[in-house]
TIVO-2410 file (N, C-alpha, C; in nm, 3 decimals):
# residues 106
REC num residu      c1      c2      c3 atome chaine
REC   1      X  -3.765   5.422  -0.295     N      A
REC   1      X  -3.718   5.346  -0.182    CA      A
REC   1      X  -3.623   5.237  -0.232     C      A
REC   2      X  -3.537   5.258  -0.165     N      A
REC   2      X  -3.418   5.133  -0.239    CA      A
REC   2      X  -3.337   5.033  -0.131     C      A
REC   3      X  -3.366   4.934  -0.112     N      A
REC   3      X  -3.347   4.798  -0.048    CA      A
REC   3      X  -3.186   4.747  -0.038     C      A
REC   4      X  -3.130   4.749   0.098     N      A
REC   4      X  -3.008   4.731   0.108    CA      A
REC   4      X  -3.025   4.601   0.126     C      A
REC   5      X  -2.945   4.492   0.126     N      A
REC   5      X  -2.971   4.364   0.133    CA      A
REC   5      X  -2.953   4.243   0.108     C      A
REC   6      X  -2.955   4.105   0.091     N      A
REC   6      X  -2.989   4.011   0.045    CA      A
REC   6      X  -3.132   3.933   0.069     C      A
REC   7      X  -3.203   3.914  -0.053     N      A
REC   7      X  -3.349   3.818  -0.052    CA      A
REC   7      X  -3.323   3.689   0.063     C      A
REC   8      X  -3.393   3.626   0.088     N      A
REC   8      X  -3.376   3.513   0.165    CA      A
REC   8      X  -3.389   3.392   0.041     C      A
REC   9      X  -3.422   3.389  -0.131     N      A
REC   9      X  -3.334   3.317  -0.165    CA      A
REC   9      X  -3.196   3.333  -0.211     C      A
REC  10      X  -3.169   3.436  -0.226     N      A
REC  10      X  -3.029   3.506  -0.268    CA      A
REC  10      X  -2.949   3.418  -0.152     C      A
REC  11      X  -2.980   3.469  -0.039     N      A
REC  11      X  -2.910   3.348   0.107    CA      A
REC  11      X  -2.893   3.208   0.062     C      A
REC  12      X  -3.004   3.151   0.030     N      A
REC  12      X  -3.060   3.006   0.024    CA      A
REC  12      X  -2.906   2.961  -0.065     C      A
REC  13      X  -2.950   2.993  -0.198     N      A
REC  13      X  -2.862   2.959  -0.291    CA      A
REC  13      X  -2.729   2.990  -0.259     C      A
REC  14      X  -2.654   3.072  -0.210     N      A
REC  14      X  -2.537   3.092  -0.175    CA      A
REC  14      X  -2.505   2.975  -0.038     C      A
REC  15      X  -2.609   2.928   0.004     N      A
REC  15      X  -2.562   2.881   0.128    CA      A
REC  15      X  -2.571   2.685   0.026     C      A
REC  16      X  -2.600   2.654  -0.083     N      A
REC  16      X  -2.652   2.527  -0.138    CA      A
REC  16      X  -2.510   2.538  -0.235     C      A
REC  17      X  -2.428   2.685  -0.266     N      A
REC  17      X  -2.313   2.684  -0.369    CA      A
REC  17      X  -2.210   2.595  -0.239     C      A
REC  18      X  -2.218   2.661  -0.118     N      A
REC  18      X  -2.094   2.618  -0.026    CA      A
REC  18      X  -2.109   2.503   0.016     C      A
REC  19      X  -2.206   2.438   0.038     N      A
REC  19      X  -2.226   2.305   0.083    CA      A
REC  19      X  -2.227   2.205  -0.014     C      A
REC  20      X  -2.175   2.238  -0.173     N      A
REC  20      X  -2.178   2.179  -0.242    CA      A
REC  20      X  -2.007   2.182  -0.306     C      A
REC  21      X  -1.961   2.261  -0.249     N      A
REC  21      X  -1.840   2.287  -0.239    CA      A
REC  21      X  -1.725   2.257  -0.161     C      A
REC  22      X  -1.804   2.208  -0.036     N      A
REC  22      X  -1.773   2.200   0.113    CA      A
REC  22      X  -1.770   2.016   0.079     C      A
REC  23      X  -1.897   1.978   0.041     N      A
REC  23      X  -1.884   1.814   0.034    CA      A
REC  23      X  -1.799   1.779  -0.110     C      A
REC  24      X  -1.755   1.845  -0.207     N      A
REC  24      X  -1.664   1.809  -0.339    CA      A
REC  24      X  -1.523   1.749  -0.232     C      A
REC  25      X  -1.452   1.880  -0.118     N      A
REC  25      X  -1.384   1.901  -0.103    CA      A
REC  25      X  -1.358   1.822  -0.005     C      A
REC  26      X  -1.446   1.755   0.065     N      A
REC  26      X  -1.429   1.665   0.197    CA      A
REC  26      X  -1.416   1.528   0.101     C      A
REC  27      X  -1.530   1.475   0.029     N      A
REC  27      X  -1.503   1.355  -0.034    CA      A
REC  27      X  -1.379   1.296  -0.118     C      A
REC  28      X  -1.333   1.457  -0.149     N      A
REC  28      X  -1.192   1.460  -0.223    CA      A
REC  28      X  -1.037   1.364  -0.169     C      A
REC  29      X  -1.054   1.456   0.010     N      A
REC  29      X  -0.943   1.468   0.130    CA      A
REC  29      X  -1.008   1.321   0.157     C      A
REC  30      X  -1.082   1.220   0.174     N      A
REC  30      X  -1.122   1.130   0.219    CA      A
REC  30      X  -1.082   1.022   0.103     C      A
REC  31      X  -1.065   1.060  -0.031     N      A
REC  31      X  -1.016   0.966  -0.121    CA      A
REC  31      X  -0.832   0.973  -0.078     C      A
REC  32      X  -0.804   1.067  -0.065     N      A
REC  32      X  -0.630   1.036  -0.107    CA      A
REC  32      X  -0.596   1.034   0.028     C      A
REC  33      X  -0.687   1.035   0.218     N      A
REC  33      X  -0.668   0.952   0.275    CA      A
REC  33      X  -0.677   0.798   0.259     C      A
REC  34      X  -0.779   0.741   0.181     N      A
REC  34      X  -0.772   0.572   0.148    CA      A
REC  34      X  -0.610   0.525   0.065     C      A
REC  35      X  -0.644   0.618  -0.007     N      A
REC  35      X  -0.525   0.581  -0.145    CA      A
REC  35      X  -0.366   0.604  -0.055     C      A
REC  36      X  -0.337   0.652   0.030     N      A
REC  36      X  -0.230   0.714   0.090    CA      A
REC  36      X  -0.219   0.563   0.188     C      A
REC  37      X  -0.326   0.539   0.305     N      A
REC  37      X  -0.287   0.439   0.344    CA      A
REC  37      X  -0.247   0.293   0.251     C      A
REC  38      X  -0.297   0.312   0.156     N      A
REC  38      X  -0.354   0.194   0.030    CA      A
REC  38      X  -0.114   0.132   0.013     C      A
REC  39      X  -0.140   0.281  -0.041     N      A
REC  39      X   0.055   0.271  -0.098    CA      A
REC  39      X   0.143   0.269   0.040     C      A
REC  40      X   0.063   0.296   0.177     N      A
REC  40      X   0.152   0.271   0.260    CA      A
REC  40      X   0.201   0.115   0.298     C      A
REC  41      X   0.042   0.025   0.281     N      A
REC  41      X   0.112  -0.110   0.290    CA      A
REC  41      X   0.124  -0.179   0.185     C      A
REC  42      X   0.149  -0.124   0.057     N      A
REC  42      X   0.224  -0.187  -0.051    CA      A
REC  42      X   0.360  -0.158  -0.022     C      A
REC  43      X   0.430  -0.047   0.005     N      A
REC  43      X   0.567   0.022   0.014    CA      A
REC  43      X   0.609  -0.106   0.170     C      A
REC  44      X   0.539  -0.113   0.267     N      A
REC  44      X   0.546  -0.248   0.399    CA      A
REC  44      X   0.579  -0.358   0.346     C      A
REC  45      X   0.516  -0.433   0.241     N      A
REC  45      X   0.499  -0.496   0.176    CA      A
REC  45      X   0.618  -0.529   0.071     C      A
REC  46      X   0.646  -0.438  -0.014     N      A
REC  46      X   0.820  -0.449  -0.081    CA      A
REC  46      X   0.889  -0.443   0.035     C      A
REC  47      X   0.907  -0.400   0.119     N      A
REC  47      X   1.022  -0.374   0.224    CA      A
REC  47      X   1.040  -0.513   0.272     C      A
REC  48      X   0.939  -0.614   0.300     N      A
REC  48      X   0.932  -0.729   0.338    CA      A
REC  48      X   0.998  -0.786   0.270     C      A
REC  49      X   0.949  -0.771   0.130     N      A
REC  49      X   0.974  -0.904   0.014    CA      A
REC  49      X   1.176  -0.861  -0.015     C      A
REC  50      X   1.170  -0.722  -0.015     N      A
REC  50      X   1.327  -0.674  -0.007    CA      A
REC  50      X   1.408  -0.742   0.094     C      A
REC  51      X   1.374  -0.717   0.233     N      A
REC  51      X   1.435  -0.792   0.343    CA      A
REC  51      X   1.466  -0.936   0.380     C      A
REC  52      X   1.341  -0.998   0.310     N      A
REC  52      X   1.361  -1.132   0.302    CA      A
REC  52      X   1.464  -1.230   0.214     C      A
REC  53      X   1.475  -1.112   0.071     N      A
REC  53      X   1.592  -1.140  -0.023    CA      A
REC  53      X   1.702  -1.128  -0.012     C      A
REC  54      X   1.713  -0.999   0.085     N      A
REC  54      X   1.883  -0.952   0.166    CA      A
REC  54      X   1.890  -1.072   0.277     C      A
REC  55      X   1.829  -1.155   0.337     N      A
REC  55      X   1.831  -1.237   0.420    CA      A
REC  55      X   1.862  -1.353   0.350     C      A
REC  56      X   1.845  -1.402   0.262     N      A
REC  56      X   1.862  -1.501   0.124    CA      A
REC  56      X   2.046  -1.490   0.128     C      A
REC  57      X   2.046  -1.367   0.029     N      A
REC  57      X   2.205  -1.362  -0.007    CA      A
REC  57      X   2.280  -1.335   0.076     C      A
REC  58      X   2.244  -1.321   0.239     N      A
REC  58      X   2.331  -1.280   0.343    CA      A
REC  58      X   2.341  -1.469   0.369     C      A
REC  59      X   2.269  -1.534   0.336     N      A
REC  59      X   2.291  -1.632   0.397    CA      A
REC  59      X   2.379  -1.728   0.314     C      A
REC  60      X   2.368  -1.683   0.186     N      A
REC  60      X   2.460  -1.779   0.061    CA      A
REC  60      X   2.595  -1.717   0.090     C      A
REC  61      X   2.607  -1.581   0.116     N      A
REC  61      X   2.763  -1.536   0.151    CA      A
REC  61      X   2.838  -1.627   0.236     C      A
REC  62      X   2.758  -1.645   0.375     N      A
REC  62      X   2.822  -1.706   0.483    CA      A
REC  62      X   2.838  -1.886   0.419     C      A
REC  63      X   2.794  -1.913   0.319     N      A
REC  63      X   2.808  -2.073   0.313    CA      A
REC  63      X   2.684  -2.109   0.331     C      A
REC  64      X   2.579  -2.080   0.359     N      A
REC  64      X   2.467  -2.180   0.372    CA      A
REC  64      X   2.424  -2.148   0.246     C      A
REC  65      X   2.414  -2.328   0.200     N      A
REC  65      X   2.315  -2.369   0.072    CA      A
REC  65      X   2.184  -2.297   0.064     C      A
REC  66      X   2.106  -2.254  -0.027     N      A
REC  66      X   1.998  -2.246  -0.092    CA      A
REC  66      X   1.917  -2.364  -0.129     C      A
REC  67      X   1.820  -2.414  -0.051     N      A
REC  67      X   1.737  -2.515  -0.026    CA      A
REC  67      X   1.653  -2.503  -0.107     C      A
REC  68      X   1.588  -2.624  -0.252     N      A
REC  68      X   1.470  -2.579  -0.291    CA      A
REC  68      X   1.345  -2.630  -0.228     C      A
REC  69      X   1.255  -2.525  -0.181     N      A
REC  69      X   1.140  -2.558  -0.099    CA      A
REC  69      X   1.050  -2.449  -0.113     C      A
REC  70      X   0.910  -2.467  -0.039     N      A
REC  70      X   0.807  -2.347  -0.054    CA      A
REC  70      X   0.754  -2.308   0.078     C      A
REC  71      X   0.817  -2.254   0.170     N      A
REC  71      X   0.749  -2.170   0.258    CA      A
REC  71      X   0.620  -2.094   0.298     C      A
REC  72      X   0.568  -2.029   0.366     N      A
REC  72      X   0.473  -1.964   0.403    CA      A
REC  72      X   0.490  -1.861   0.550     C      A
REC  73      X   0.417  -1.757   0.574     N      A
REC  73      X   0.405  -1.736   0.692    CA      A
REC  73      X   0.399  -1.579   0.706     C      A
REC  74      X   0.416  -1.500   0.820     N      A
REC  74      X   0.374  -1.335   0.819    CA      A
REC  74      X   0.501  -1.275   0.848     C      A
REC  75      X   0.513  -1.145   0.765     N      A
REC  75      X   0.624  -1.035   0.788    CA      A
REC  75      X   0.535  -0.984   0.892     C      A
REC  76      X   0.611  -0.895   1.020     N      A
REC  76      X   0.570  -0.749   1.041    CA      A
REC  76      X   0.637  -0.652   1.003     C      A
REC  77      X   0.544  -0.565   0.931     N      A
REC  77      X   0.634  -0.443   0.880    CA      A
REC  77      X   0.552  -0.326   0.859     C      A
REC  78      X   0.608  -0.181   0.923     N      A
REC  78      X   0.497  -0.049   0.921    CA      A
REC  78      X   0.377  -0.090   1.013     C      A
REC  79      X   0.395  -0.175   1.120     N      A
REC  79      X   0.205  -0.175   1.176    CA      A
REC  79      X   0.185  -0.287   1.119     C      A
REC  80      X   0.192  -0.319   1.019     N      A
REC  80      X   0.099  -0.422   0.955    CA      A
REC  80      X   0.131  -0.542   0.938     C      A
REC  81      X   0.093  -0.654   0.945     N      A
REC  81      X   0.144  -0.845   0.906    CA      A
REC  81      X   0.054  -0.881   0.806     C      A
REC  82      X   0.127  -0.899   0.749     N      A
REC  82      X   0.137  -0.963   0.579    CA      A
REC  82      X   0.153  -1.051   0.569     C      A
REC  83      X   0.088  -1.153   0.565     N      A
REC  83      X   0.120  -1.276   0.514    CA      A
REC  83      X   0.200  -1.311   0.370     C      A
REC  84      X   0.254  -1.397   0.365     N      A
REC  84      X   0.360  -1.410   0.271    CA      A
REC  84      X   0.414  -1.584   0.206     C      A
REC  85      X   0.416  -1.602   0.108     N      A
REC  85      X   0.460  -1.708   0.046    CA      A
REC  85      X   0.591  -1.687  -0.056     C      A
REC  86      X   0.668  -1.768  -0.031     N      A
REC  86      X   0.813  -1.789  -0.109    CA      A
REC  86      X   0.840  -1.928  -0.196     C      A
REC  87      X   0.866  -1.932  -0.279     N      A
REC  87      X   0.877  -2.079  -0.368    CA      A
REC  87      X   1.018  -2.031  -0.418     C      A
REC  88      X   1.116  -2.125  -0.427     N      A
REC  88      X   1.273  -2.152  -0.427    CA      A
REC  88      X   1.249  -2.267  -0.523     C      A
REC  89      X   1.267  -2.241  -0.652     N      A
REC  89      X   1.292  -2.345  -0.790    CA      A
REC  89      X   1.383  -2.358  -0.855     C      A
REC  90      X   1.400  -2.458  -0.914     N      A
REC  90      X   1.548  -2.462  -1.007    CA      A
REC  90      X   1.464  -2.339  -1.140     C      A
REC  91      X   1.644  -2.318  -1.191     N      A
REC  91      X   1.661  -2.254  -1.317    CA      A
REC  91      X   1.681  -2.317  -1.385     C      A
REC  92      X   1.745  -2.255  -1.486     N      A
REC  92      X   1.753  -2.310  -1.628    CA      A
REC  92      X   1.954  -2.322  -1.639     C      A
REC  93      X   1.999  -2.296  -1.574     N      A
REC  93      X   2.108  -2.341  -1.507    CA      A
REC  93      X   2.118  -2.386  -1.382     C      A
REC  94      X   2.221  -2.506  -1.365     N      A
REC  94      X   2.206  -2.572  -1.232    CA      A
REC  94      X   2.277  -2.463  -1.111     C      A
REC  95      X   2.362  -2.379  -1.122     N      A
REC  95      X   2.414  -2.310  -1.042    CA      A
REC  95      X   2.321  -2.147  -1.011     C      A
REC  96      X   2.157  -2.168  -1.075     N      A
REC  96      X   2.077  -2.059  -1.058    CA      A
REC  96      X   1.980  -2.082  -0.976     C      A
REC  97      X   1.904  -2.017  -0.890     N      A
REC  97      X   1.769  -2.071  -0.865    CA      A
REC  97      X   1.688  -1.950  -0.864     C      A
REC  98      X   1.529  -1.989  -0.932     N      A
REC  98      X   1.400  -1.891  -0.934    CA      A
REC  98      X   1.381  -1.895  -0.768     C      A
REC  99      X   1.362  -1.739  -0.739     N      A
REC  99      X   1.299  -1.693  -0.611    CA      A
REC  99      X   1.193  -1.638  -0.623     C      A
REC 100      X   1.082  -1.721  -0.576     N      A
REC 100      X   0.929  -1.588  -0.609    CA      A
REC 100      X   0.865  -1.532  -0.480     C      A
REC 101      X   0.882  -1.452  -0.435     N      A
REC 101      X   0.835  -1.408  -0.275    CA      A
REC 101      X   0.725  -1.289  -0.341     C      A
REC 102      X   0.595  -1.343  -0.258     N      A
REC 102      X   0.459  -1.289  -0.265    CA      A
REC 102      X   0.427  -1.242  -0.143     C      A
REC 103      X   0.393  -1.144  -0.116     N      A
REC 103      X   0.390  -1.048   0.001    CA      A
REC 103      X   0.253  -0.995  -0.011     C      A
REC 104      X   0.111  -1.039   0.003     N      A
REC 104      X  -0.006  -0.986   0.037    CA      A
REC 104      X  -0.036  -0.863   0.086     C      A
REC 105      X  -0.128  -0.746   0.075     N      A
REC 105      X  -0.135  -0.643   0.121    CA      A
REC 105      X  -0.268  -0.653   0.211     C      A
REC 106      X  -0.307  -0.534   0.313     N      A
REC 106      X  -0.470  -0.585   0.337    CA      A
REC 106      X  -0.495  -0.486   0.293     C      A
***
Protein backbone atom coordinates (compact mmCIF):
# COMPACT_ATOMS: atom_id res chain seq x y z
CA UNK A 1 0.00 0.00 0.00
CA UNK A 2 1.65 3.21 -0.93
CA UNK A 3 0.55 6.72 0.43
CA UNK A 4 0.03 9.64 -1.93
CA UNK A 5 0.48 12.74 0.05
CA UNK A 6 1.85 15.07 2.49
CA UNK A 7 2.18 14.17 6.58
CA UNK A 8 0.54 16.96 8.48
CA UNK A 9 4.11 17.76 9.71
CA UNK A 10 5.56 17.79 6.27
CA UNK A 11 2.54 20.75 5.97
CA UNK A 12 3.51 22.26 9.35
CA UNK A 13 7.09 22.87 8.42
CA UNK A 14 6.59 24.08 4.96
CA UNK A 15 3.98 26.40 6.18
CA UNK A 16 6.86 27.82 9.35
CA UNK A 17 9.67 27.94 5.98
CA UNK A 18 7.06 30.69 4.35
CA UNK A 19 6.20 32.62 7.22
CA UNK A 20 9.63 32.93 7.96
CA UNK A 21 10.28 34.08 4.67
CA UNK A 22 7.23 36.14 4.35
CA UNK A 23 8.33 38.21 7.70
CA UNK A 24 12.45 38.46 6.39
CA UNK A 25 10.76 40.06 3.42
CA UNK A 26 8.18 42.45 4.95
CA UNK A 27 10.70 43.73 7.69
CA UNK A 28 13.11 44.20 4.81
CA UNK A 29 10.37 46.58 2.49
CA UNK A 30 9.62 48.38 5.90
CA UNK A 31 13.39 49.28 6.44
CA UNK A 32 14.13 51.02 3.01
CA UNK A 33 10.52 52.53 3.45
CA UNK A 34 12.09 54.47 6.76
CA UNK A 35 15.49 55.00 5.07
CA UNK A 36 13.79 56.37 1.73
CA UNK A 37 11.66 58.85 3.65
CA UNK A 38 14.89 59.44 6.01
CA UNK A 39 17.02 60.86 2.48
CA UNK A 40 13.85 62.45 1.38
CA UNK A 41 14.08 65.21 4.04
CA UNK A 42 17.74 65.47 3.99
CA UNK A 43 17.66 66.06 -0.03
CA UNK A 44 14.37 69.09 1.44
CA UNK A 45 16.78 70.08 3.58
CA UNK A 46 19.97 70.84 1.06
CA UNK A 47 17.45 72.31 -1.28
CA UNK A 48 16.72 74.82 1.53
CA UNK A 49 20.19 75.48 2.62
CA UNK A 50 20.91 75.72 -1.53
CA UNK A 51 18.04 78.24 -1.97
CA UNK A 52 18.80 80.29 0.76
CA UNK A 53 22.50 80.76 -0.65
CA UNK A 54 21.13 81.56 -4.26
CA UNK A 55 19.04 84.15 -2.33
CA UNK A 56 22.36 85.51 -0.63
CA UNK A 57 24.25 86.06 -4.02
CA UNK A 58 21.11 87.16 -5.86
CA UNK A 59 21.06 89.77 -3.39
CA UNK A 60 24.93 90.92 -3.45
CA UNK A 61 24.45 91.08 -7.40
CA UNK A 62 21.71 93.67 -7.12
CA UNK A 63 23.89 95.90 -4.55
CA UNK A 64 22.64 94.91 -1.31
CA UNK A 65 25.42 94.61 1.35
CA UNK A 66 25.98 91.37 3.19
CA UNK A 67 25.13 92.09 6.83
CA UNK A 68 27.08 90.27 9.56
CA UNK A 69 24.39 88.74 11.79
CA UNK A 70 22.76 85.33 13.00
CA UNK A 71 19.36 84.53 12.04
CA UNK A 72 16.94 81.76 12.74
CA UNK A 73 13.64 80.45 11.56
CA UNK A 74 11.69 77.58 9.16
CA UNK A 75 12.14 76.66 5.38
CA UNK A 76 9.12 74.88 3.76
CA UNK A 77 10.32 72.45 1.51
CA UNK A 78 8.94 68.77 0.06
CA UNK A 79 5.98 68.77 2.86
CA UNK A 80 8.21 69.40 5.44
CA UNK A 81 9.49 72.75 7.79
CA UNK A 82 12.78 72.69 8.90
CA UNK A 83 13.86 74.78 11.06
CA UNK A 84 17.01 76.51 10.28
CA UNK A 85 19.90 78.72 11.59
CA UNK A 86 22.40 80.95 9.52
CA UNK A 87 25.51 82.80 11.10
CA UNK A 88 27.18 85.49 8.55
CA UNK A 89 31.01 86.03 9.96
CA UNK A 90 33.92 87.79 8.93
CA UNK A 91 36.82 85.99 7.06
CA UNK A 92 40.11 86.06 7.01
CA UNK A 93 39.91 88.70 4.34
CA UNK A 94 37.91 91.81 4.75
CA UNK A 95 36.20 91.56 1.32
CA UNK A 96 35.09 87.65 2.37
CA UNK A 97 32.49 86.50 4.64
CA UNK A 98 31.92 82.78 6.43
CA UNK A 99 28.26 81.62 5.66
CA UNK A 100 27.13 78.67 7.86
CA UNK A 101 23.41 77.70 7.14
CA UNK A 102 22.17 74.64 9.29
CA UNK A 103 19.07 73.15 8.05
CA UNK A 104 17.62 70.49 10.68
CA UNK A 105 15.93 67.36 9.46
CA UNK A 106 12.93 65.59 11.47
Amino acid sequence: MTNKGFTLIEVLIAFVIVAVGLTTILASSSQFTRGSAHIKSKIAANISAQNYLDELRTEKLIGKPLVLNSTAGTFKQGGYTLPYSVDITPAALPELKNITVQVKTP
